[in-house]
Backbone bond lengths (Angstrom), bond angles and torsions (degrees), N, CA, C in turn:
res aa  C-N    CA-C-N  psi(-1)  N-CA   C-N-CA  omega(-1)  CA-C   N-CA-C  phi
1 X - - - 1.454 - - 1.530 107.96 -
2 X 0.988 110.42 142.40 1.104 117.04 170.65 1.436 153.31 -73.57
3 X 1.975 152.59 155.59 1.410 77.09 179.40 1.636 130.09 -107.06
4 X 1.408 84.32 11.98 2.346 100.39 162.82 1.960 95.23 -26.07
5 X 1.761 83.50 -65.19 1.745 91.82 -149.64 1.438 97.65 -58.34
6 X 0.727 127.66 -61.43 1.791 138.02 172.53 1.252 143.98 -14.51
7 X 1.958 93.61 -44.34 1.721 112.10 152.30 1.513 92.21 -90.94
8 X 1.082 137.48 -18.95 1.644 111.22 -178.32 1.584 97.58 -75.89
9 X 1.168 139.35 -56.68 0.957 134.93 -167.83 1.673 110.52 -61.71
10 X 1.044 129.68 -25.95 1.526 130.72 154.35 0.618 117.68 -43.43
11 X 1.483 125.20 -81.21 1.282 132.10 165.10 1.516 136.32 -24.50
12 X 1.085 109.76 -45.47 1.714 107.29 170.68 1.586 107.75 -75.77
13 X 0.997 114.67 -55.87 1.340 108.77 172.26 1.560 136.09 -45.56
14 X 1.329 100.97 -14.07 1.772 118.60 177.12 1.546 91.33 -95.59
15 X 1.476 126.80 -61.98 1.705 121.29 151.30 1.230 123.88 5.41
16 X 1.073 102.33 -76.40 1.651 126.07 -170.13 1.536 96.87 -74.49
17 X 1.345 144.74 -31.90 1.182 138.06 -176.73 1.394 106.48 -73.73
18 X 1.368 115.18 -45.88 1.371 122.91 -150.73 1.552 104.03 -88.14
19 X 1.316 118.68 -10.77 0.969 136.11 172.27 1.868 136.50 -60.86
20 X 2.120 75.43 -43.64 1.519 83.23 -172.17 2.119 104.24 -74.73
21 X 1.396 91.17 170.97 1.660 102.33 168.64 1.625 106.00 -55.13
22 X 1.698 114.35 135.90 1.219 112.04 172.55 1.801 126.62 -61.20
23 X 1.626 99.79 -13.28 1.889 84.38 -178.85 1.798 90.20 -95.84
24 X 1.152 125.71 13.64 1.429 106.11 -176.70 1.727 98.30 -88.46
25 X 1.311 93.58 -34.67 1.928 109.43 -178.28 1.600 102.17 -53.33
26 X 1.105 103.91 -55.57 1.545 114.72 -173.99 2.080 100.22 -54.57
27 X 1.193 108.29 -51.85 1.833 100.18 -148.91 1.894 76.20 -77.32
28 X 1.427 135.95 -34.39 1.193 122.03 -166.69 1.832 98.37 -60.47
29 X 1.436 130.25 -53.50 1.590 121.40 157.73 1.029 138.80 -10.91
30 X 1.725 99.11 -52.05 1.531 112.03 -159.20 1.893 90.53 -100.08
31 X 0.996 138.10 4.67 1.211 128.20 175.81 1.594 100.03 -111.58
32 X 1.573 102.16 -21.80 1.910 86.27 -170.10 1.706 86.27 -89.61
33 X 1.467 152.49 -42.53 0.833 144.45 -174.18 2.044 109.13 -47.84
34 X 1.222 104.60 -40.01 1.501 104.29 178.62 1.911 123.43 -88.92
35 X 1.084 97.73 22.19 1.319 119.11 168.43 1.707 130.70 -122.01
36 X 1.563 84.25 -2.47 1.703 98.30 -174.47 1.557 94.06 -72.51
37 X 1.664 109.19 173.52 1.311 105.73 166.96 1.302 108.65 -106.29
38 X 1.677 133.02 -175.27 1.166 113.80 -172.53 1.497 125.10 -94.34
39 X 1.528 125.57 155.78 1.044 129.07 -157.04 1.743 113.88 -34.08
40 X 1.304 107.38 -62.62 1.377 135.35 -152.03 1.609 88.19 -65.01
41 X 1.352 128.56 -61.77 1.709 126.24 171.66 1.682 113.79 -29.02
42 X 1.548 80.46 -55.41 1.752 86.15 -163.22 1.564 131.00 -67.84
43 X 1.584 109.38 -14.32 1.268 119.73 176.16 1.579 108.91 -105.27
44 X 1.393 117.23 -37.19 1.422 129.26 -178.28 1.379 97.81 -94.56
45 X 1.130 141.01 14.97 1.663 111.99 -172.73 1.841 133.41 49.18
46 X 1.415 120.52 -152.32 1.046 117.39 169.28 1.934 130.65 -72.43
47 X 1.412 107.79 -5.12 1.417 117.80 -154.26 1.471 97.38 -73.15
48 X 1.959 125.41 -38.24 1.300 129.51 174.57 1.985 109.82 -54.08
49 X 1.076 97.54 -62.70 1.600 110.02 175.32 1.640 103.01 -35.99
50 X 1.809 102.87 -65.98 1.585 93.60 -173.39 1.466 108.36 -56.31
51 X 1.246 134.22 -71.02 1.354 135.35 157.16 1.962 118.46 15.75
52 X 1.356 89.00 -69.64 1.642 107.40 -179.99 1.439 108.11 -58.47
53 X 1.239 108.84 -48.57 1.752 109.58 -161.29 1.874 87.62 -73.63
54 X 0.768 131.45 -83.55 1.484 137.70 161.00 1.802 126.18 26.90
55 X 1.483 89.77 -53.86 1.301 125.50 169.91 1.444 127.76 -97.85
56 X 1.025 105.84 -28.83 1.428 126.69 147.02 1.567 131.08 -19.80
57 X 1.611 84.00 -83.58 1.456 118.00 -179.05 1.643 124.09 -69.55
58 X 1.280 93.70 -19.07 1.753 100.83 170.21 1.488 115.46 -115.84
């Protein structure tokens, strides 16, 4: 890709954001924020989880 296409493709897509109604922006947030996984998984992987259970269990 190029990078013409690249800011064009930015660009519409900020378009299309800026476009929509502000509480639709907001509930699309509040639903993608509650679908994330949690922090500690997502940067560390499984090693926190193993960690937890570990300590857990004894």
């Amino acid at each position: 890709m190029k990078t013409n296409d690249y800011v064009r493709y930015l660009t519409v897509e900020w378009l299309n954001y800026m476009d929509q109604p502000k509480n639709i922006r907001k509930e699309q947030k509040k639903s993608h924020k509650g679908t994330r996984e949690p922090l500690l998984s997502h940067w560390f992987g499984v090693i926190p989880i193993s960690i937890g259970m570990l300590f857990k269990r004894n």
